[in-house]
N, C-alpha and C positions, 0 to 999 in steps of 0.2 A: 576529534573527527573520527566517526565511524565509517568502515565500508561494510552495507550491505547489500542482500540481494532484494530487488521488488517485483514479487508475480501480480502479474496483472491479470482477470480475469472478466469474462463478456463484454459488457459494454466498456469497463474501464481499460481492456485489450485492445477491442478497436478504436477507441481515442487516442492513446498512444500508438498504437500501428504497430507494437512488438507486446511479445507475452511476457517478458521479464528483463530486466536490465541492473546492471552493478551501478551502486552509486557510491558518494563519499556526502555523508552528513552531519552535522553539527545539532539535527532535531534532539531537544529533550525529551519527545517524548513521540509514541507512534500516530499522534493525531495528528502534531508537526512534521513528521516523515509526511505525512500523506498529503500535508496542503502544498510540501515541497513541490511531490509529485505532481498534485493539481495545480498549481503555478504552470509546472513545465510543460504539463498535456491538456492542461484546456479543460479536466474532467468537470462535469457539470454536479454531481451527485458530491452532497454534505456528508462529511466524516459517519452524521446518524441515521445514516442510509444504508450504511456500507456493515459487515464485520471485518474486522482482524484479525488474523493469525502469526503465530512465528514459530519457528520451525515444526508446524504442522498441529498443531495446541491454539484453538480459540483463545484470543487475549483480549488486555481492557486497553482502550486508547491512551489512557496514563500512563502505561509501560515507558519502559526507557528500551529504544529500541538497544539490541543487543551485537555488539560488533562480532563482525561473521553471521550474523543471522539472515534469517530467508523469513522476508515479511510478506505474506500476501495479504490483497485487498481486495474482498470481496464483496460483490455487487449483490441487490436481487436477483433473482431469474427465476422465469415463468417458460413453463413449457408445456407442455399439449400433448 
């Protein structure tokens, strides 16, 4: 079991209601990290929606997330 960190960002911020939180996981892989997350917060948006990052480096959802790592999940966003 891994502990890391998960930033959330735009629309996946406001479904969970926080911008980032510590968890403990057992995912093999960051696609798994994320349906975790989607389980726990309702997120409506498919892993082939979104990009991933860890510690701040665009990654591929087959990654094995990395303990102590800061995984972010990022959304589209359009702006004006």
């Amino acid at each position: 079991m891994a502990r890391v960190k998960l930033l959330y960002f735009a629309s996946l911020r406001d479904a969970a209601g926080v911008a980032c939180e510590s968890v403990e996981s057992t995912a093999a892989d960051l696609r798994d990290l994320y349906m975790e997350a989607r389980a726990r917060h309702g997120f409506l948006l498919p892993p082939e929606r979104l990009r991933v990052a860890v510690d701040g480096e665009f990654a591929d959802w087959g990654s094995a997330p990395p303990a102590g790592g800061e995984i972010a999940f990022i959304p589209p966003v359009s702006g004006g």
